[in-house]
C-alpha positions as CSV (number, residue, x, y, z in Angstrom):
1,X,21.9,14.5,26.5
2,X,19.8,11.4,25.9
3,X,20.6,9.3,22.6
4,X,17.9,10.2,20.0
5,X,16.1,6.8,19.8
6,X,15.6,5.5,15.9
7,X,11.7,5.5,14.9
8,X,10.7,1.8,14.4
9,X,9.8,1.9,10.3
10,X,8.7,-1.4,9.3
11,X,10.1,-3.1,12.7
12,X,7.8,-5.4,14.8
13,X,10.2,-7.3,16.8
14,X,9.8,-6.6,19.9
15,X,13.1,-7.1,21.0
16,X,14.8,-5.7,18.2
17,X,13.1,-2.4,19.1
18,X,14.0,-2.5,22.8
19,X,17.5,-3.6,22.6
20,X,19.0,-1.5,19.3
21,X,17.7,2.0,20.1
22,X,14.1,2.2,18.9
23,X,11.2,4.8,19.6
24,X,8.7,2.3,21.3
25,X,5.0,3.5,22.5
26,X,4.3,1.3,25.6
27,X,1.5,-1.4,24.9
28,X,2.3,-3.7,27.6
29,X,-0.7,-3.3,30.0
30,X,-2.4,-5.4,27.1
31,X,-0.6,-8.1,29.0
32,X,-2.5,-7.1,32.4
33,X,-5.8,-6.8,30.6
34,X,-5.5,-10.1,28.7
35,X,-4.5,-12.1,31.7
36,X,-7.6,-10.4,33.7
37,X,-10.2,-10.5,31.7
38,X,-8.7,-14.5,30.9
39,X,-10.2,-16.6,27.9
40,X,-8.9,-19.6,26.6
41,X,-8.7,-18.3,23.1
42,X,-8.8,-14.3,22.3
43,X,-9.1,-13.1,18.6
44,X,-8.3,-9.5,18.1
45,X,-9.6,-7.8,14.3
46,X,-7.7,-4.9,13.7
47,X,-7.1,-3.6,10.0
48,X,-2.9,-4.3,8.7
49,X,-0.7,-1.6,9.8
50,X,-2.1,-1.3,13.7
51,X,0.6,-2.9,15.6
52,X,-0.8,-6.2,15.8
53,X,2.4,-8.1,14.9
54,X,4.7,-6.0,17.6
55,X,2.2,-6.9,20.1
56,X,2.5,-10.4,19.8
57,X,6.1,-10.4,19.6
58,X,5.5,-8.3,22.7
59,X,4.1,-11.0,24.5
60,X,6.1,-14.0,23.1
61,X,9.0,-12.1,24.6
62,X,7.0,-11.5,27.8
63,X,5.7,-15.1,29.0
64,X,8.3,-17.3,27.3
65,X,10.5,-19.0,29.2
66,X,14.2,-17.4,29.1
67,X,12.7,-14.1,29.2
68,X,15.2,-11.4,29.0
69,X,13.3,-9.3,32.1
70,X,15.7,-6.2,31.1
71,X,13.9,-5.1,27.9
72,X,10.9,-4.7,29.5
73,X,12.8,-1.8,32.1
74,X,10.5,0.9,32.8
75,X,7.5,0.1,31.0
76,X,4.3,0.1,32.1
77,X,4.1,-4.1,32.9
78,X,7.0,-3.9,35.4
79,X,4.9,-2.0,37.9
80,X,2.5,-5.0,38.4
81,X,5.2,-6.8,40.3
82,X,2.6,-9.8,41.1
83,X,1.9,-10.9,37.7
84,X,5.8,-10.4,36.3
85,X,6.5,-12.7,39.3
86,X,3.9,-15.4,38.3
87,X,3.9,-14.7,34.2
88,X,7.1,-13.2,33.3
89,X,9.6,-16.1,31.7
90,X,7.4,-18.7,32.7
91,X,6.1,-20.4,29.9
92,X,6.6,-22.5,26.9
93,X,5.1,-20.2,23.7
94,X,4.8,-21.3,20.3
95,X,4.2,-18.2,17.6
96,X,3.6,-17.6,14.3
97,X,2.8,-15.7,11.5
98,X,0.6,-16.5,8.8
99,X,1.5,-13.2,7.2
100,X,3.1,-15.2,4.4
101,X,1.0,-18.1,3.6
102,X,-0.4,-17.5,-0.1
103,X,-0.2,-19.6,-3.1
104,X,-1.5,-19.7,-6.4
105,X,-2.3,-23.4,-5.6
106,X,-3.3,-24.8,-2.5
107,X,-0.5,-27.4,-2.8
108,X,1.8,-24.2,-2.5
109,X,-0.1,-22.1,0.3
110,X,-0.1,-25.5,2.1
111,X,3.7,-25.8,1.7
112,X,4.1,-22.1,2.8
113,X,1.9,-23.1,6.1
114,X,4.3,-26.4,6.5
115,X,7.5,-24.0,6.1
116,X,5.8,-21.7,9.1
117,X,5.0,-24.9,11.7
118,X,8.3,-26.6,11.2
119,X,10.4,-23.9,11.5
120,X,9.1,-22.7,14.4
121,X,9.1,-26.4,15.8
122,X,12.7,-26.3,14.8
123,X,13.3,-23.9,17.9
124,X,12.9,-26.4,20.0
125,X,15.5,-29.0,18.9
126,X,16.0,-30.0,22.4
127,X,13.0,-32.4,22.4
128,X,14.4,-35.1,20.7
129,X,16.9,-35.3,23.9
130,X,14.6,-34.7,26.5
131,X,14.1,-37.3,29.3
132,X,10.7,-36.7,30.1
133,X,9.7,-38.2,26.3
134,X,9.4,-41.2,25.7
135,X,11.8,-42.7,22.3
136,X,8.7,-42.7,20.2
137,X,7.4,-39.2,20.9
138,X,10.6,-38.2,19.9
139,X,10.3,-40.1,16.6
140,X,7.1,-38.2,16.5
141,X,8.7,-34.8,17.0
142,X,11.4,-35.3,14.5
143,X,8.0,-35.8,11.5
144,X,7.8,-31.9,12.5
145,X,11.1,-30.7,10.7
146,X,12.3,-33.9,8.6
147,X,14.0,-32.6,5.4
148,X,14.1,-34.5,2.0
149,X,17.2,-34.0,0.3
150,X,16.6,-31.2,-1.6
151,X,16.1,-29.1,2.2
152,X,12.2,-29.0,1.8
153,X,10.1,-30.4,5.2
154,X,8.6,-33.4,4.6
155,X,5.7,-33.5,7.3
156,X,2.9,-35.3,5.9
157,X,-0.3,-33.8,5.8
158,X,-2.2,-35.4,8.6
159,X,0.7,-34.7,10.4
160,X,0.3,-30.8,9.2
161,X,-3.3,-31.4,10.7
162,X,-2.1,-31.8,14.4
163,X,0.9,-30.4,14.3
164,X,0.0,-27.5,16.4
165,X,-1.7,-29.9,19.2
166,X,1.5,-32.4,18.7
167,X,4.4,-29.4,19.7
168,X,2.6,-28.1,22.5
169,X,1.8,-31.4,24.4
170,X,5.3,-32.2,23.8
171,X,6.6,-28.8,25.4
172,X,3.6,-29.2,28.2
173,X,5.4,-32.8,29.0
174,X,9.0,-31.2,28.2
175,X,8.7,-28.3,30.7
176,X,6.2,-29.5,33.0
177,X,3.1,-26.0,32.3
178,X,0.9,-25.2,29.7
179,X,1.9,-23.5,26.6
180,X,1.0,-20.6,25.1
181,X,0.0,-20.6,21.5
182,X,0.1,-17.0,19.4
183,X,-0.7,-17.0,15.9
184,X,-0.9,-13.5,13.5
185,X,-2.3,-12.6,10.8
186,X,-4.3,-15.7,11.0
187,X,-6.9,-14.9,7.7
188,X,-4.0,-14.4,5.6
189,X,-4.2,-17.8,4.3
190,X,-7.9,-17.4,3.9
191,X,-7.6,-14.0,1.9
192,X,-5.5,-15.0,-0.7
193,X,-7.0,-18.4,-1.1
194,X,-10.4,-16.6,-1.9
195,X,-8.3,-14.3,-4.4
196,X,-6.7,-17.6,-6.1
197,X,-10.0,-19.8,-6.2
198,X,-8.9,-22.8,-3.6
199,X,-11.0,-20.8,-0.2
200,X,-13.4,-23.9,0.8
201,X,-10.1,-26.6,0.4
202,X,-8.1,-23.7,2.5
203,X,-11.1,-23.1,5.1
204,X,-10.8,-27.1,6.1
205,X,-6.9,-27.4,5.9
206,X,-7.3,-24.4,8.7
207,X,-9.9,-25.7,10.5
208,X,-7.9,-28.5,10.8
209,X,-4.9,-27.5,12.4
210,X,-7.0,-24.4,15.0
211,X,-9.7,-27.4,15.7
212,X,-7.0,-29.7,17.3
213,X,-4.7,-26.9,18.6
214,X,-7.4,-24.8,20.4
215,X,-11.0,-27.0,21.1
216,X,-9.3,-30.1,22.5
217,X,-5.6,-29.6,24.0
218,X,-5.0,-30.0,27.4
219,X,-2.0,-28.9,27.0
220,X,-3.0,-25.3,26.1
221,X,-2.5,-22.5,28.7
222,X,-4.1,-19.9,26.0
223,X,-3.7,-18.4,22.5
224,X,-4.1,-15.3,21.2
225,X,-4.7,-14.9,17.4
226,X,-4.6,-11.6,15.4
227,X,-6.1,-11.0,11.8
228,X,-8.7,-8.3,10.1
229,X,-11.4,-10.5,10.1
230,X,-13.5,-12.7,12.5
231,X,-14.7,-15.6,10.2
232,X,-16.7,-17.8,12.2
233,X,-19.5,-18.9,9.8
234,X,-16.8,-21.4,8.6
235,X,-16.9,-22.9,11.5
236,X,-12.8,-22.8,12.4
237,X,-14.1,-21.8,16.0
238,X,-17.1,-24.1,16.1
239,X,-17.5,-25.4,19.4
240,X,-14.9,-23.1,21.3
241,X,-17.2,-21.5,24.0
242,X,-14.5,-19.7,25.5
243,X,-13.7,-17.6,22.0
244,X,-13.1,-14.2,23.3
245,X,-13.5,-11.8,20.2
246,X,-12.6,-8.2,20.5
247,X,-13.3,-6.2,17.0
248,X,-12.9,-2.9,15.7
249,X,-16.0,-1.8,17.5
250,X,-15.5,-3.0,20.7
251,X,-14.9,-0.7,23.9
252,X,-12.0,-3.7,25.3
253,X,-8.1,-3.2,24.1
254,X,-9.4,-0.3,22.0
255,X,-6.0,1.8,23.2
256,X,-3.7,-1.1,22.6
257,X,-4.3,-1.2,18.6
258,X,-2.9,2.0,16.8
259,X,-1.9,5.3,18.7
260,X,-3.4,8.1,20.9
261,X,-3.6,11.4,20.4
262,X,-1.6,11.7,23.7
263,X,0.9,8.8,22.2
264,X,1.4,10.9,19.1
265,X,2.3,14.2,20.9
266,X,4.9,12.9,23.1
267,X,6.1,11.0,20.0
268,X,6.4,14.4,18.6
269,X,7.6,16.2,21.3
270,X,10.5,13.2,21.7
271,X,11.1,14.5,17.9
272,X,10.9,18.2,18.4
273,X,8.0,18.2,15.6
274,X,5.1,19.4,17.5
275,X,4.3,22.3,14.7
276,X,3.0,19.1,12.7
277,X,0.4,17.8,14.8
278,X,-2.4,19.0,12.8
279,X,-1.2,17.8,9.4
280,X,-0.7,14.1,11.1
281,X,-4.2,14.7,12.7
282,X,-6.1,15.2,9.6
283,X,-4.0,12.8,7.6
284,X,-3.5,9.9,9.8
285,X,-5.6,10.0,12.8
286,X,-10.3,9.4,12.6
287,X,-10.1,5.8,13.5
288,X,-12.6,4.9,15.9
289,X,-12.0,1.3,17.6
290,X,-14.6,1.6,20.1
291,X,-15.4,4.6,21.9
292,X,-11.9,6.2,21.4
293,X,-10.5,8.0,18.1
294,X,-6.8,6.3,17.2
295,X,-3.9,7.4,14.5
296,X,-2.6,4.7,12.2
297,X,0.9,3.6,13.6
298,X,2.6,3.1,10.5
299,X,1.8,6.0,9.1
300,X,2.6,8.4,11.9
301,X,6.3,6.8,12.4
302,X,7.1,6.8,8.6
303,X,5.8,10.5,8.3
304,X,7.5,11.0,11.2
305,X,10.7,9.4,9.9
306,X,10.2,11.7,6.4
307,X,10.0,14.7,8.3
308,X,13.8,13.5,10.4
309,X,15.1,13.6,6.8
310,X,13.6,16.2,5.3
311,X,12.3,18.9,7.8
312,X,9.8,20.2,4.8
313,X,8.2,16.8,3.4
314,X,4.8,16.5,2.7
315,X,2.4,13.8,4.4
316,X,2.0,10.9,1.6
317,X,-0.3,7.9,1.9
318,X,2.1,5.1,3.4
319,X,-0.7,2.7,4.2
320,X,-2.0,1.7,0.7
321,X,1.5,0.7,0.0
322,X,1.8,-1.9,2.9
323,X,-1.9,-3.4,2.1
324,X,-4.1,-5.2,-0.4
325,X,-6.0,-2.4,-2.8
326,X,-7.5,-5.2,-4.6
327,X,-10.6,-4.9,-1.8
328,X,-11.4,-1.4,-3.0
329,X,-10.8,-2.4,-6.4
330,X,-13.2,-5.2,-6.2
331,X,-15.7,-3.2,-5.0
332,X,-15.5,-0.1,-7.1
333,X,-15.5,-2.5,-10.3
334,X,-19.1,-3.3,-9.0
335,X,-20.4,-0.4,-8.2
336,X,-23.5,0.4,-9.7
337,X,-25.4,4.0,-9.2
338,X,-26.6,4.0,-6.1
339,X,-23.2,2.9,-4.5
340,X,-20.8,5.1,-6.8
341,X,-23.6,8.0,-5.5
342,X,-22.6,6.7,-2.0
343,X,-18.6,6.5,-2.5
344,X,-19.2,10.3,-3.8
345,X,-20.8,11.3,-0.4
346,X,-18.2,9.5,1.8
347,X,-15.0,10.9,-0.7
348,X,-16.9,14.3,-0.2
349,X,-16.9,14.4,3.9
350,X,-20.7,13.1,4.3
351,X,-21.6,9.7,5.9
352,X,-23.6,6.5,5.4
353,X,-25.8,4.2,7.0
354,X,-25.5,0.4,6.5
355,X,-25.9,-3.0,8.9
356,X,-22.8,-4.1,9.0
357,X,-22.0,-8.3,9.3
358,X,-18.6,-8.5,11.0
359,X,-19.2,-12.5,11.0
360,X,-19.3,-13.2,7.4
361,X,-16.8,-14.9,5.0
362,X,-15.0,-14.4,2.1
363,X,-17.6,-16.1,0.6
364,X,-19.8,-14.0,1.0
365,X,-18.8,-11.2,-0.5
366,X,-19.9,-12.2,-3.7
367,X,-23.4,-12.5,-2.6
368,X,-24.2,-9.3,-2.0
369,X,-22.8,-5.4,-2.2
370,X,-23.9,-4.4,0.5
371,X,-21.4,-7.2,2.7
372,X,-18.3,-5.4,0.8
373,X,-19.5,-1.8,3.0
374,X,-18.8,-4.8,5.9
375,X,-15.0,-5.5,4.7
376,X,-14.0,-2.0,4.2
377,X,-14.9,-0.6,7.4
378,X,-13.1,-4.1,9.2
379,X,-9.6,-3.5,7.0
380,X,-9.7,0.1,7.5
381,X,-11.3,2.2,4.7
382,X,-14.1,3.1,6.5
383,X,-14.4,3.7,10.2
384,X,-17.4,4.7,12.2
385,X,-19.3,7.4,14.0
386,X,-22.3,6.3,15.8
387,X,-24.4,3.2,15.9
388,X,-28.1,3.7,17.0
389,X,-30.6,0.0,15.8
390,X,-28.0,-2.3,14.6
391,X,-26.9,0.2,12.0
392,X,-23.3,1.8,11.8
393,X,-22.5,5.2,10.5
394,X,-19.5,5.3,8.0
395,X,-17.2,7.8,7.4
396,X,-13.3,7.4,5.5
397,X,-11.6,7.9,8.8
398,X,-8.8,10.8,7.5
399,X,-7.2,12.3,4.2
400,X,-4.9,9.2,3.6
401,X,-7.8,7.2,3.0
402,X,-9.5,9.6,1.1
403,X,-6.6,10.1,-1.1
404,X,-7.0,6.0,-1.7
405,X,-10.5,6.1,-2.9
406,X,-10.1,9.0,-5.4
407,X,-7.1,7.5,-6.7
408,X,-8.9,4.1,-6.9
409,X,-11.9,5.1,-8.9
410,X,-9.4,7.2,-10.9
411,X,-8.0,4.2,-11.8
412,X,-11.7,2.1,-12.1
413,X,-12.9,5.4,-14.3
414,X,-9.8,4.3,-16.9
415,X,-10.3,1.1,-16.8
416,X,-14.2,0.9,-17.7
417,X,-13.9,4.1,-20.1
418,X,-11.8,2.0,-22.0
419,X,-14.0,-0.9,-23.0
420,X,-15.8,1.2,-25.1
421,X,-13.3,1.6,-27.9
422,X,-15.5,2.7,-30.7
423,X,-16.7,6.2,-28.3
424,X,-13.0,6.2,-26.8
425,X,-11.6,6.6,-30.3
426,X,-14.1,9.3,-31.6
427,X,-13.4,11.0,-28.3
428,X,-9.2,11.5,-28.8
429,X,-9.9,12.5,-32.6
430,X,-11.9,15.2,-31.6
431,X,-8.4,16.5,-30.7
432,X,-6.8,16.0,-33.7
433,X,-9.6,18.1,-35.6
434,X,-10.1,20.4,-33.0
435,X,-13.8,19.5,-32.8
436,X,-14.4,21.7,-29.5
437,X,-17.7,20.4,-29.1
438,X,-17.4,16.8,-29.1
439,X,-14.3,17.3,-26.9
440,X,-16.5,19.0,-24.3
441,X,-19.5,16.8,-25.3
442,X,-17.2,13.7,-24.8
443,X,-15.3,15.4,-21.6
444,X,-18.4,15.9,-19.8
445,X,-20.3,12.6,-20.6
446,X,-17.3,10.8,-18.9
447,X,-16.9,13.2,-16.3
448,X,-20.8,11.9,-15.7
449,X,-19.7,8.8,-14.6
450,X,-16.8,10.1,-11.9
451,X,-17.3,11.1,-8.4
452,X,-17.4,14.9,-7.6
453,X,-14.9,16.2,-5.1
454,X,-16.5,19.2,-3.2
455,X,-14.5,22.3,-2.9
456,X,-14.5,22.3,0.4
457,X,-12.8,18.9,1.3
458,X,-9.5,18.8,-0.6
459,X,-6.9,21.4,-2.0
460,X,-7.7,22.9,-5.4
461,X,-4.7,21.3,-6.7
462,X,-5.9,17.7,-5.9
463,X,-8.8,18.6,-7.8
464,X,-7.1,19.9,-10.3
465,X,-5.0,16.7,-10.8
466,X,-7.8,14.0,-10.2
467,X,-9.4,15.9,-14.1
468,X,-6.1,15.6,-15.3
469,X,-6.0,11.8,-14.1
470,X,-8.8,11.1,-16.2
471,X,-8.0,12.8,-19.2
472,X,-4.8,11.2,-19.0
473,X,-6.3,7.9,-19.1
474,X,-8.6,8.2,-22.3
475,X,-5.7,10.3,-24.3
476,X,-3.6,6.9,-23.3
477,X,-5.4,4.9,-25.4
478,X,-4.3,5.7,-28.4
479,X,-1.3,3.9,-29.6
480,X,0.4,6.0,-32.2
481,X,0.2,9.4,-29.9
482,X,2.8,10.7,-28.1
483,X,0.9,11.5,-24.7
484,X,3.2,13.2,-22.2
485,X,2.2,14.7,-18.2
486,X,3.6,17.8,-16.8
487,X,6.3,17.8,-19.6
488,X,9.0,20.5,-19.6
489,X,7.7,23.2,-22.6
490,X,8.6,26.7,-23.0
491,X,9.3,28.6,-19.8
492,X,7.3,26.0,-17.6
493,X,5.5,22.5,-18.1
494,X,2.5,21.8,-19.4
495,X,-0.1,19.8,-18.3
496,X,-0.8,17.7,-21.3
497,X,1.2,17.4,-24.6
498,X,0.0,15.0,-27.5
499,X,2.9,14.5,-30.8
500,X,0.9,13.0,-33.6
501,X,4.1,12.5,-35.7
502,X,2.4,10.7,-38.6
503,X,0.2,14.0,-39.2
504,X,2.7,16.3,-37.8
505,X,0.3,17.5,-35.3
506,X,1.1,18.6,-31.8
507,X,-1.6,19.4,-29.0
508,X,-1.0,21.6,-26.1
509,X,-3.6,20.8,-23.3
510,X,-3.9,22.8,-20.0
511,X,-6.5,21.9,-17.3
512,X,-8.1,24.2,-14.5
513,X,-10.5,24.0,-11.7
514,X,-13.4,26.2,-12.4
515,X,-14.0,27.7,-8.7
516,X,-17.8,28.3,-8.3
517,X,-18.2,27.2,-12.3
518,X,-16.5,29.9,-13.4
519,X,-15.6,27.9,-16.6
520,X,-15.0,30.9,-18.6
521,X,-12.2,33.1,-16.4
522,X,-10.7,29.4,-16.1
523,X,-10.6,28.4,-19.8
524,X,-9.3,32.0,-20.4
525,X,-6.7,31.6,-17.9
526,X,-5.7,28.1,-19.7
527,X,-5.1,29.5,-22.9
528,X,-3.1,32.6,-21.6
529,X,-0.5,30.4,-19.6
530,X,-0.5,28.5,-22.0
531,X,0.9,31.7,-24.8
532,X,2.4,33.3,-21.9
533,X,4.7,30.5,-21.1
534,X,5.0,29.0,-24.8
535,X,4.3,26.1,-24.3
536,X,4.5,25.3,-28.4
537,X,8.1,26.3,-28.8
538,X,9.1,22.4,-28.6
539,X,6.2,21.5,-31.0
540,X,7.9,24.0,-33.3
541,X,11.2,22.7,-33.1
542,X,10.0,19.0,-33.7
543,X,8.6,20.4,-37.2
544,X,4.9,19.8,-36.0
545,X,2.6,22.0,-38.9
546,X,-0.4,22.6,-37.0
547,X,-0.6,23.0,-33.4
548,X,-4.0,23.1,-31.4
549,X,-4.1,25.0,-27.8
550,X,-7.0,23.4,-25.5
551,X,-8.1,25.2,-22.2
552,X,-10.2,23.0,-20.4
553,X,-12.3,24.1,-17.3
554,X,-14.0,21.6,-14.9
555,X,-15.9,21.9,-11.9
556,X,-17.8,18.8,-10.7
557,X,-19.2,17.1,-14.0
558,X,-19.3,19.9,-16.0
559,X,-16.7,21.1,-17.9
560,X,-15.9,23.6,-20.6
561,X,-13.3,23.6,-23.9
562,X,-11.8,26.6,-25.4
563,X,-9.1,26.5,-28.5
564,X,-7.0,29.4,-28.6
C-alpha cells in the first residue's frame, strides 16, 4: 500500500513538501508557461492564501543552481526534457519575502526590509572568496551582512537602495549567467505602511530598491514578483516596458493560482472523502481568475486536514484567520445607505455592477468608496461573473466569504450602535422594566440599520445566531449586568441570560427566526421552551425576586416581543 502523504497545512516550501511526505498539487508547468511567454519582469495579483509563496519556492528550487532534480520526479516539468536541460539547476536566484516587512515606524519596516536583503545575501558567503571579484567588490559585498555588536545588520541606507542590483551583478560575475530575482508578497510593505501613516516615505524607499534591481541591471536574467495588488500609479515600475502583469482577471496562469475542481476531486479521492465534495464546493470553491472557476487552497487542505481528524467536522472559515479583516472593516465603517443596500444584495446571493481600477493605490482609497469595491474583489472578497463595457459584475465568491461579511457588519452594527449611549441605555432598561414596547420599538429600529439575510441563502440557524449577535452586543453595554450566551439553565441553555444583582433581577431571553414573519407561532414557541425547559430554575437559586421571560421573533428588520 502506498504511504498516505501528509496534507501541506500552512507549508510553502517547496522542498519541504516534496522531500517529507506531503500532498502536493502539481503547478510546475507555470515554469513552461513563464519561460514561453518570457518578460523581463512578471507580476502575478492573486488574493493571500492562493499558493503564491509555494510557487515561488517552486521555482527558486527549480532554476537555482545545485538543484536537487529528484524532487521534481514525476511531475509535470520533467516531461519537457529540453527546457529541464537548458533551465533546470542553472542559475544564480536571489528570493525573498516581503511577507514580514511592517512597522509601526518606517525606521522599523525599513529595518525589517534590511533583515530580509542581508540574510538572504548571507547565503552566499562564498563571494568574499571568489576569484573572479576583485578585493574591493568584496569589501562591497561584505556592507551587505555587516553586524554591529549587538547582531543587528548595519548596511547603510543607500546601500539598502541598491542592494538588490549590487548581489546580483556580483553572482552574474561570480557564476558567469544572469540571475534570477523572485520577490513575494511584494505590497506587504506598502499595506501596512498605509495602515501605520508612513505610505509616501515607504512607496520611495521601494521604488528605490525595484528601480535599480529591475529597470537597469544587466545582470538580470528575470524576476518574478507576487502580491494582491498591482500599484503602478506610484510609479515603482515606471519605465519598465517589459512589466508583464497577469491579474485576477486575466485568462494567462489562471490554473496555476488556487485549485481545480478536477485538483480537488483527486485530492479527495487520494483522501477517500469524495462524499464531501459539495460542502467544499459551496464553501470554498466561486473564484473566477479569468475565465475558469478555482477553490481557495488553504481552505480545502485545512478542511481537508479537519475532516482526517475528525471524520464528522463541519466546514469553518479558515481564510479570514490567515488575512487582514481590517479591509472589510474599513469599508463597512463607511458605508453609507446606498452601499450597506449593496453589501445586503451581495450577502443575500444577488450581484453588483461597478468599474473596477485594478491600478490604483493605497492612496487612493480614501478618495473615493467606490475604489474600496476595487480592493475587495483584488484580495478576495469579491470575485466576478461577467464583464460587458468596462464594468465587472461582483458576487462573494462562496459561503466562507459570506460568513466574513455577516460576521463583519455584525461586528460594525455593535460598534456604531454603541456611540449612541443615551438611546443604548434606554434600550437595555426596557428590560429591566419589562417595557415590551420599547424593547420591540428599540429592537426593530436597530435591526433597521442591519443587513437582511434571505431565507433562502443560509441555514435558519445562521440566521438565528446573526439576531442573537446583535442583541448580544447592545445588552453588552451595560456594565453592572451579568450578560451570558447559550448558558447552561434548566434542562437545556438558553440563549440569553441577564443577572442584575443590585435589583435582584434576572432576565431570561430566547430568540427565534420567524419563517415567512410568522412572529407570533415564533414568540409563542420562545416562551414555551423557554417554561418547558426552565430556564429560571438558576435565577431562583441565586435569590433573584423578579424574573422576566422574553420571546423575541425576527424575520428581516422586523421583529416581535412577547413576556411570558
Amino acid at each position: 500500500m502506498a504511504m498516505m502523504l501528509k496534507l501541506p497545512v500552512g507549508i510553502d516550501n517547496f522542498k519541504k513538501l516534496r522531500t517529507a511526505g506531503f500532498y502536493y498539487v502539481d503547478k510546475t508547468e507555470l515554469i513552461k508557461e513563464l519561460l514561453e511567454n518570457w518578460g523581463d519582469v512578471n507580476l502575478f495579483t492573486r488574493p493571500r492564501r492562493f499558493g503564491k509563496s509555494l510557487n515561488m519556492s517552486m521555482m527558486k528550487c527549480f532554476f537555482e543552481i545545485g538543484c536537487d532534480r529528484a524532487i521534481f520526479d514525476g511531475l509535470h516539468i520533467t516531461k519537457e526534457e529540453v527546457l529541464c536541460d537548458e533551465y533546470m539547476g542553472k542559475f544564480p536566484v536571489i528570493f525573498l519575502t516581503l511577507k514580514g516587512v511592517s512597522g509601526r515606524t518606517l525606521d522599523e519596516a525599513k529595518g525589517m526590509l534590511r533583515n530580509v536583503i542581508a540574510r538572504e545575501a548571507m547565503r552566499f558567503q562564498f563571494l568574499m572568496q571568489s576569484d573572479r571579484m576583485t578585493k574591493m567588490e568584496r569589501q562591497l559585498y561584505r556592507t551587505l551582512i555587516n553586524v554591529d555588536e549587538k547582531g543587528m545588520f548595519t548596511m547603510s541606507d543607500e546601500t539598502l537602495k541598491d542592494s538588490l542590483l549590487t548581489l546580483s551583478q556580483f553572482l552574474q560575475k561570480h557564476y558567469g549567467k544572469n540571475v534570477i530575482i523572485l520577490v513575494d508578497e511584494y505590497d506587504v510593505p506598502l499595506e501596512k505602511a498605509y495602515q501605520a501613516g508612513y505610505y509616501d516615505d515607504m512607496v520611495e524607499l521601494v521604488k528605490g530598491v525595484f528601480g535599480s534591481a529591475f529597470k537597469t541591471n544587466d545582470s538580470l536574467h528575470f524576476a518574478v514578483l507576487t502580491g494582491c495588488l498591482r500599484v503602478s500609479k506610484e510609479s515603482i515600475f515606471t519605465g519598465l516596458n517589459n512589466l508583464n502583469v497577469y491579474s485576477v482577471s486575466d485568462v494567462q496562469y489562471n490554473e496555476y493560482f488556487g485549485f481545480t475542481d478536477l485538483e480537488v476531486r483527486d485530492m479527495l479521492r487520494f483522501y477517500g472523502k469524495t462524499d464531501r465534495h459539495d460542502i467544499i464546493q459551496e464553501w470554498y470553491d466561486g473564484y473566477r481568475f479569468g475565465n475558469l472557476e478555482v477553490y481557495c487552497p488553504w481552505d480545502v487542505i485545512s478542511y481537508c486536514h479537519a475532516l482526517k481528524m475528525n471524520p464528522s467536522a463541519s466546514p469553518k472559515s479558515y481564510w479570514v484567520n490567515t488575512s487582514s479583516n481590517d479591509i472589510v472593516r474599513k469599508f463597512v465603517s463607511r458605508a453609507d445607505k446606498a452601499t450597506k443596500d449593496e453589501i445586503e444584495s451581495l450577502v443575500n446571493g444577488g450581484s453588483i455592477r461597478k468599474k473596477l481600477h485594478q491600478e490604483m493605490t493605497y492612496r487612493d482609497l480614501d478618495s473615493d468608496i467606490d475604489h474600496l469595491w476595487s480592493l475587495l474583489f483584488m484580495t478576495g472578497y469579491l470575485t466576478q461573473r461577467c464583464e460587458a463595457d468596462d464594468v465587472t459584475e461582483l458576487v462573494i465568491p462562496n459561503k466562507e466569504i459570506q460568513w466574513i461579511f455577516v460576521e463583519q457588519i455584525q461586528q460594525w452594527f455593535k460598534d456604531e450602535s454603541k456611540k449612541d449611549i443615551q438611546k443604548l441605555e434606554s434600550f437595555c432598561r426596557a428590560f429591566e422594566v419589562n417595557d415590551v414596547m420599547e424593547i420591540e420599538r428599540g429592537f426593530t429600529d436597530y435591526l433597521g440599520d442591519t443587513i437582511s439575510i434571505r431565507d433562502t441563502y443560509v441555514r435558519r440557524e445562521m440566521k438565528e445566531n446573526f439576531y442573537h449577535g446583535v442583541l448580544l452586543g447592545l445588552l453588552g453595554h451595560m456594565r453592572d449586568w451579568v450578560v451570558r450566551s447559550n448558558s447552561e439553565s434548566g434542562t437545556g441553555y438558553s440563549d440569553i441570560t441577564i443577572k442584575i444583582e443590585s435589583r435582584e433581577i434576572g432576565i431570561i431571553i430566547e430568540l427565534k427566526y420567524a419563517e415567512n414573519a410568522s412572529f407570533d407561532a415564533a414568540c409563542t414557541e420562545a416562551i414555551r421552551q423557554i417554561r418547558e425547559k426552565n430556564h429560571e430554575e438558576v435565577f431562583v437559586r441565586d435569590g433573584m425576586k423578579t424574573i422576566y421571560r422574553y420571546g423575541i421573533a425576527c424575520y428581516q428588520k422586523r421583529c416581535k416581543v412577547v413576556s411570558g
